[in-house]
C-alpha positions as CSV (number, residue, x, y, z in Angstrom):
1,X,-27.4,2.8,6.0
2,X,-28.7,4.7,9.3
3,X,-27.9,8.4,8.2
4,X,-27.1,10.8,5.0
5,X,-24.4,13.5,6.2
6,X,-25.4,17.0,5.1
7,X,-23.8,18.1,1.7
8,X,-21.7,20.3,3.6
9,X,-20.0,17.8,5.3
10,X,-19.7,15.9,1.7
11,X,-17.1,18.8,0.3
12,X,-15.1,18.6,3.9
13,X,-14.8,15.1,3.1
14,X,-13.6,15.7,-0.3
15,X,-11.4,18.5,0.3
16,X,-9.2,15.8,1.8
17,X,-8.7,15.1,-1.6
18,X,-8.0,12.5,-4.1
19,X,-5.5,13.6,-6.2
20,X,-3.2,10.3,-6.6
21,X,-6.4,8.3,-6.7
22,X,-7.4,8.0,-10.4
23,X,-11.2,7.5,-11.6
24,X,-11.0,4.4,-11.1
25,X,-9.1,3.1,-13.9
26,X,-7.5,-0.2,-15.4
27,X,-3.8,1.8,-15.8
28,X,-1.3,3.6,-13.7
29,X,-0.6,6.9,-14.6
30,X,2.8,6.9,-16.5
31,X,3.6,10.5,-14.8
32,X,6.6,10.6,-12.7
33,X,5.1,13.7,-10.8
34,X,3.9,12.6,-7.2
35,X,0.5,13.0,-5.9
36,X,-0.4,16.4,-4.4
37,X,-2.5,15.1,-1.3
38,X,-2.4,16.0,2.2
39,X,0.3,14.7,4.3
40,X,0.2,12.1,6.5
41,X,1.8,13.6,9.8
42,X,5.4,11.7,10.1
43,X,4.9,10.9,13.4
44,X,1.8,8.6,13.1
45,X,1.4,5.6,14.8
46,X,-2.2,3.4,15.3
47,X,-4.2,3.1,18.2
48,X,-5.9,-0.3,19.3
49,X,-9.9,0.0,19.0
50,X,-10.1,3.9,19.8
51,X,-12.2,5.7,18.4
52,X,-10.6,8.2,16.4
53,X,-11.8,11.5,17.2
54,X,-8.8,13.6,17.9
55,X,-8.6,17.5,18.2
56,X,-10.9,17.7,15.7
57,X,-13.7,20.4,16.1
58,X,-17.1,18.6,15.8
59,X,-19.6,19.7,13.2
60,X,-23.0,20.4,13.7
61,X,-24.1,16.2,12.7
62,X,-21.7,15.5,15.5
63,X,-23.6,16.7,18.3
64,X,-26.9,15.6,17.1
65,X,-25.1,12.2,16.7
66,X,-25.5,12.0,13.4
67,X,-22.3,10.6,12.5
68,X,-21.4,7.8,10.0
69,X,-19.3,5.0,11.9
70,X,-16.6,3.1,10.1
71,X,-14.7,0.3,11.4
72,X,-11.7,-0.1,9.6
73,X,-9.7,-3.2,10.3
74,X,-6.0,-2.3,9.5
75,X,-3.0,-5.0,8.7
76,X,-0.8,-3.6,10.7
77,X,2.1,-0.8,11.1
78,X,5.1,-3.0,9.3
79,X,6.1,-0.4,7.3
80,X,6.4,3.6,6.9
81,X,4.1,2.7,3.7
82,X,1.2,1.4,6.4
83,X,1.4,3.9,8.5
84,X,0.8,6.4,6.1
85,X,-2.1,4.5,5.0
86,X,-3.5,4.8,8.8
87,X,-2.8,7.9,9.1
88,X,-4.9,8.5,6.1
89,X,-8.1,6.9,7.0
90,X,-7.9,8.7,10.3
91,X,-7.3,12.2,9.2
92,X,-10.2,11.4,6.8
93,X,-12.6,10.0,8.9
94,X,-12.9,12.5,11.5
95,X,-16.1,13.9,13.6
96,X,-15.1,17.3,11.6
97,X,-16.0,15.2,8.0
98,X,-19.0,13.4,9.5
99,X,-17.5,10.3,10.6
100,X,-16.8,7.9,14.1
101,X,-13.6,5.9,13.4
102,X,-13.2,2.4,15.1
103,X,-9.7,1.7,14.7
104,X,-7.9,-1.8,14.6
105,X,-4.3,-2.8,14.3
106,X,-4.5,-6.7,13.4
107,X,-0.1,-6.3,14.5
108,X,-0.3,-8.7,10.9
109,X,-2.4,-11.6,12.3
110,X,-5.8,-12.9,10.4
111,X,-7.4,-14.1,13.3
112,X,-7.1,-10.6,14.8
113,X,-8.7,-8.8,11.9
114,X,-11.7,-11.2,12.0
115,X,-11.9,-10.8,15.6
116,X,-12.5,-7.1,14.7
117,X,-14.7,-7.7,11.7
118,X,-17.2,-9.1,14.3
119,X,-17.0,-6.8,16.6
120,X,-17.7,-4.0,14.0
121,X,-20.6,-6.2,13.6
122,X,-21.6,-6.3,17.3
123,X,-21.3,-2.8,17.2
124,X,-23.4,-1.9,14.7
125,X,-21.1,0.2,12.4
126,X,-22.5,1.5,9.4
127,X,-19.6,0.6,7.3
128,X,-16.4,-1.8,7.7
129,X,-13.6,-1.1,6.4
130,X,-10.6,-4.1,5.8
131,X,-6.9,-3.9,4.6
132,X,-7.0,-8.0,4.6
133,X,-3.6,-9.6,5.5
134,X,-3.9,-12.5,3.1
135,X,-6.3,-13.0,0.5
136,X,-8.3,-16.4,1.2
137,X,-10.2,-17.3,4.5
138,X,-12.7,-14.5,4.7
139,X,-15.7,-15.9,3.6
140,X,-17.4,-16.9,6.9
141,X,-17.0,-13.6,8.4
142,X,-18.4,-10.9,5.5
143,X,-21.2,-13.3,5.7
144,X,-22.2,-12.6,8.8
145,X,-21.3,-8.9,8.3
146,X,-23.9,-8.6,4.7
147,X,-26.8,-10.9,7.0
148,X,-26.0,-7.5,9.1
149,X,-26.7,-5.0,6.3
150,X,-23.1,-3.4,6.9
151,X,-21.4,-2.9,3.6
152,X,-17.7,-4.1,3.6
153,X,-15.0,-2.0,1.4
154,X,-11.5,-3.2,0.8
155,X,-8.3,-1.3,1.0
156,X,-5.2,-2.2,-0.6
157,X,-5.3,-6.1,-0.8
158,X,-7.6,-7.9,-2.3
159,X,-9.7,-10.8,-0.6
160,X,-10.2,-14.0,-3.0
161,X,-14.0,-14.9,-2.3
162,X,-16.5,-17.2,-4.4
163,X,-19.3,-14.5,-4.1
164,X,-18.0,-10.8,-4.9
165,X,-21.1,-9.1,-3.6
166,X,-19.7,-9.9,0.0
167,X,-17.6,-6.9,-0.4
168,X,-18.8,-3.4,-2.5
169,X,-15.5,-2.2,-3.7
170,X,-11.5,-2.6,-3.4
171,X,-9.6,0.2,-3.6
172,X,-5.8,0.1,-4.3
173,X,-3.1,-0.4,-6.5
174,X,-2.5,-2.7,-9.3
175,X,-0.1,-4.4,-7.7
176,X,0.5,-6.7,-11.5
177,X,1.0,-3.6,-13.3
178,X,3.7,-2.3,-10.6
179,X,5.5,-5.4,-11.1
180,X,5.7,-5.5,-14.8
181,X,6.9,-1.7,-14.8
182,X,9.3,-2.8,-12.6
183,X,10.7,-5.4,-14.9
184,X,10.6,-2.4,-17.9
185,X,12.6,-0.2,-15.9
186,X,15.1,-3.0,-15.5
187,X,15.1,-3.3,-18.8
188,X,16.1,-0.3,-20.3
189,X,18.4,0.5,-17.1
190,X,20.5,-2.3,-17.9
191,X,20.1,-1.2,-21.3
192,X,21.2,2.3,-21.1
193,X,24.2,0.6,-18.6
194,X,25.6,-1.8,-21.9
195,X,24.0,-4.6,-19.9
196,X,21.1,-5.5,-21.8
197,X,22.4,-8.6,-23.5
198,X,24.3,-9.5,-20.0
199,X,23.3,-12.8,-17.9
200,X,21.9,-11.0,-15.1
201,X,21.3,-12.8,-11.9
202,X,18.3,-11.7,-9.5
203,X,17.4,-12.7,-6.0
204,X,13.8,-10.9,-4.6
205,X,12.9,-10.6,-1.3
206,X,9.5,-11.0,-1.3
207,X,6.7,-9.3,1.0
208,X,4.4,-11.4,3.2
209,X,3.5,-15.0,1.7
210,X,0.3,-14.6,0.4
211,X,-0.5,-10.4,0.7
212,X,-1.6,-8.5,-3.0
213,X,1.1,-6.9,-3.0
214,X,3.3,-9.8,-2.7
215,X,1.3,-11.8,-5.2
216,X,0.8,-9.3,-7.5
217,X,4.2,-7.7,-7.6
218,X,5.8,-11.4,-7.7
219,X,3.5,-12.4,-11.1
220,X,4.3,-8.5,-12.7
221,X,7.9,-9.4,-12.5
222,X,7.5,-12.8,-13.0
223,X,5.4,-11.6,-16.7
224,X,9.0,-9.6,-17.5
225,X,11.4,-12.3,-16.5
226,X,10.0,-14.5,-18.8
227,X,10.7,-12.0,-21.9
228,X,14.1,-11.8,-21.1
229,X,16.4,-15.6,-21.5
230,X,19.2,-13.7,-19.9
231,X,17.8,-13.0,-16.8
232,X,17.9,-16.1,-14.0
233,X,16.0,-15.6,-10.9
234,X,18.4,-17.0,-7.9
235,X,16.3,-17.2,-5.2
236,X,13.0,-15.8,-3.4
237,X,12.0,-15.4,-0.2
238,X,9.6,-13.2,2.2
239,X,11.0,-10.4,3.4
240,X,7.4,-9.8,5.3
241,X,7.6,-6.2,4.5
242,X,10.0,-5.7,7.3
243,X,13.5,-3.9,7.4
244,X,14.5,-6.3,9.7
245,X,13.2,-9.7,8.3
246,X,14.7,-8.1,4.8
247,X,18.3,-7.8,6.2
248,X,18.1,-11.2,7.4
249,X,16.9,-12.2,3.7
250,X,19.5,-10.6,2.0
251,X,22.3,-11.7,4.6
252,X,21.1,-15.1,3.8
253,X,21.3,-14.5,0.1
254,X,24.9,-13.2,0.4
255,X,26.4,-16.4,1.9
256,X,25.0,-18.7,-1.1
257,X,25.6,-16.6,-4.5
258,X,28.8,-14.9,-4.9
259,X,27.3,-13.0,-8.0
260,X,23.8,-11.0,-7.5
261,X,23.3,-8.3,-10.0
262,X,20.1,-7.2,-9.1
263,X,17.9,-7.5,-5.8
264,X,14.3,-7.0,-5.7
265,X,12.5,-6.3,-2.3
266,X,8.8,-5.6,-2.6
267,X,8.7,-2.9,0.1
268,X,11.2,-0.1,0.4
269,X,11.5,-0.7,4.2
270,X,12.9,-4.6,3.4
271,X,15.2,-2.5,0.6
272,X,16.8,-0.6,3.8
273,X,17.3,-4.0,5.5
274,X,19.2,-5.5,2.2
275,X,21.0,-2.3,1.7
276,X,22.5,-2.7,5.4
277,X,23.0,-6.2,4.5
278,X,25.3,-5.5,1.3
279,X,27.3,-2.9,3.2
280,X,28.1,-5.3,6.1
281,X,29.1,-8.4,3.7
282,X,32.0,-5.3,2.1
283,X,29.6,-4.6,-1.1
284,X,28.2,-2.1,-2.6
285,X,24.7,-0.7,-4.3
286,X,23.0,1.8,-6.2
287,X,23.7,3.7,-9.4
288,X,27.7,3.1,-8.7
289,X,28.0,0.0,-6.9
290,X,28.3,-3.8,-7.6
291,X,24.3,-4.4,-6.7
292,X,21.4,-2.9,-8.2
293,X,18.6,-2.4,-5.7
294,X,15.3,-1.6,-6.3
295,X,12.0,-1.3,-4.0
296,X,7.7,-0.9,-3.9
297,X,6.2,2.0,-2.2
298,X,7.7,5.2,-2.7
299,X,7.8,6.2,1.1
300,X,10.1,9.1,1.9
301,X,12.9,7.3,3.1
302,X,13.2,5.6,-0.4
303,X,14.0,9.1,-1.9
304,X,16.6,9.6,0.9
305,X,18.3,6.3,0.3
306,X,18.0,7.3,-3.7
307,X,19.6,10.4,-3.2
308,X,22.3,8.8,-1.0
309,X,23.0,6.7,-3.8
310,X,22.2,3.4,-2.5
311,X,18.6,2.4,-3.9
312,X,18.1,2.9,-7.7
313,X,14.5,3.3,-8.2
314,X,11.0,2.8,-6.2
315,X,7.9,2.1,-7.7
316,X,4.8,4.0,-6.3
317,X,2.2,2.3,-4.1
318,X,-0.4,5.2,-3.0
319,X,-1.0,4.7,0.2
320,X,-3.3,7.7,0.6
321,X,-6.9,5.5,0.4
322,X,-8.8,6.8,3.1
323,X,-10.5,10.2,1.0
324,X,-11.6,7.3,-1.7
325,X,-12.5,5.2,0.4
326,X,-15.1,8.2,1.5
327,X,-15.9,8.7,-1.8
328,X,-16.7,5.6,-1.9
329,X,-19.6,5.6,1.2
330,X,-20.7,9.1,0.5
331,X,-21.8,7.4,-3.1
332,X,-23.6,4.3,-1.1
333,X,-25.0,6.7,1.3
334,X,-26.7,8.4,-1.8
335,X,-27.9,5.1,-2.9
336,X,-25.5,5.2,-6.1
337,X,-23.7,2.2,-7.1
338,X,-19.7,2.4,-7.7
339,X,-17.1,0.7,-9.4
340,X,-15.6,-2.8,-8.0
341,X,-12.2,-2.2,-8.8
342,X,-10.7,1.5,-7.9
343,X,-6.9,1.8,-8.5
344,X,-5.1,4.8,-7.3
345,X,-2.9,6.8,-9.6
346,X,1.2,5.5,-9.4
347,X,4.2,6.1,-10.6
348,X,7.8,5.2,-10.7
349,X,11.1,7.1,-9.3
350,X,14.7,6.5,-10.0
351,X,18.2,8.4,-9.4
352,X,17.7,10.2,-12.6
353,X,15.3,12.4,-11.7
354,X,15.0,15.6,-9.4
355,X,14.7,13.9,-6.2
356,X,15.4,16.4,-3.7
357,X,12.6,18.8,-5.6
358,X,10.1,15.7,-5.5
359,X,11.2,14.7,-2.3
360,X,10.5,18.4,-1.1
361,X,6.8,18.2,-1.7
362,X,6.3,14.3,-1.0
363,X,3.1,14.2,1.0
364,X,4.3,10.6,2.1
């Protein structure tokens, strides 16, 4: 660690805020309310290797040079969920808080994000931050970045590695638990519809092969089909977290069962792709139509498509990582030690609720 940022600058960081971001707990919070955190501006989109900076006034640290540098290598923007998540690293990370953002968009390619990884190193940041694509293959690379002395943090999935200390912390959600709430929602919905003792028949577009998210969110659901002899799982396949890619899924799906009660797409933006789908093949979704669709994430646009009644529920993924993910270094920086595992706070939204009051004050 080259620098401590004045305590000043600690509270600026802070005020970004972490409400949505638990204390780093096992459990989801089982409030439907939504996070209160600043909003990510709609119109984000990441830059390649800049060096987020912005209209942001510098503070005082700033023009002694006495800035913290993070290099944060990002997955991607495939969804409205990712770009949210970029957007909140870089309104958290800025001169004003302390901080010299080196931003990369791997545009959802492993090689790329390694690529950057090294040249964080060869850079010298004092931190590096990673949102890994898949989970396995890292191990060469955060090597060469702890013989550096740069502490690594991970955001949102979760790298499989044979030593943990090559990484300090992960922060994100519990991608297991979202797909087992899934599954209970199911449950009662079908339930509460006279359909609980009903063979139901399931198809899920999944997200990219091999992603937390996709792993995770395959085993939750995975944990609840088991529990339930009436449910029979058609078919999986990726989606890749794309609207696009989960149209083509879901067209695919609609030529070779004639009967799908329930689709599964573990994004919201591949939901918006099957919803098109089912509409084109002369079906219907939603609360009132022949397909019950659900979706991860929680973006805005999934409370639009809920309130137009074509998606039934979303289940939360907090995208909103980057203030604890500064938690996070401001505790390193004060030679404090911190949690492995840091979930963020989540919840669950379906057609019953107030949507357009939630909707109104939706920070993402």
């Amino acid at each position: 660690m080259k620098r401590k940022v004045l305590s000043a600058l600690l509270i600026a960081a802070m005020t970004v805020a972490t409400v949505g971001c638990g204390g780093g707990g096992q459990e989801a919070a089982d409030t439907q309310a939504p996070a209160e955190t600043e909003a990510p501006a709609d119109d984000a989109a990441p830059a390649d290797d800049a060096a987020e900076a912005d209209d942001a006034a510098p503070a005082e640290t700033a023009a002694s040079g006495d800035l913290i540098t993070v290099g944060y290598a990002q997955v991607g923007a495939e969804s409205d969920w990712r770009t949210a998540n970029t957007e909140s690293f870089k309104s958290t990370f800025t001169e004003e808080n302390g901080y010299k953002l080196i931003f990369d968009d791997a545009q959802q390619k492993q090689e790329n994000q390694i690529k950057a990884i090294r040249s964080f190193i060869q850079q010298e940041v004092d931190y590096i931050v990673v949102a890994p694509v898949v989970e396995t293959g890292w191990e060469t690379v955060l090597e060469e970045a702890k013989e550096a002395g740069i502490p690594v943090i991970l955001s949102d999935r979760m790298m499989e590695v044979s030593d943990d200390t090559l990484y300090e912390a992960w922060v994100g959600g519990n991608f297991v638990k979202e797909g087992e709430t899934c599954g209970d929602w199911l449950a009662k919905y079908l339930e509460e519809q006279g359909r609980g003792e009903e063979e139901i028949n399931i198809v899920t577009i999944q997200g990219t092969i091999g992603a937390s998210a996709q792993v995770g969110r395959t085993e939750g659901m995975a944990n609840k089909l088991a529990e339930h002899s009436n449910w029979k799982m058609l078919d999986m396949q990726s989606g890749e977290f794309t609207q696009a890619k989960g149209q083509e899924v879901m067209e695919s799906f609609l030529k070779s069962y004639d009967d799908i009660d329930v689709v599964i797409c573990e994004n919201d933006n591949e939901a918006f792709g099957a919803i098109d789908a089912i509409k084109a093949a002369g079906k219907t979704c939603g609360p009132d139509g022949d397909i019950i669709v659900v979706s991860f994430d929680s973006v805005k646009a999934a409370f639009e498509s809920m309130i137009a009644g074509d998606l039934n529920a979303t289940f939360e993924c907090n995208p909103l990582h980057g203030p604890r993910v500064a938690e996070i270094i401001q505790k390193l920086e004060a030679g404090e030690t911190v949690d492995k595992i840091q979930y963020v706070d989540e919840a669950y939204f379906d057609t019953s609720m107030d949507l357009e009051s939630i909707l109104a004050e939706r920070a993402y």
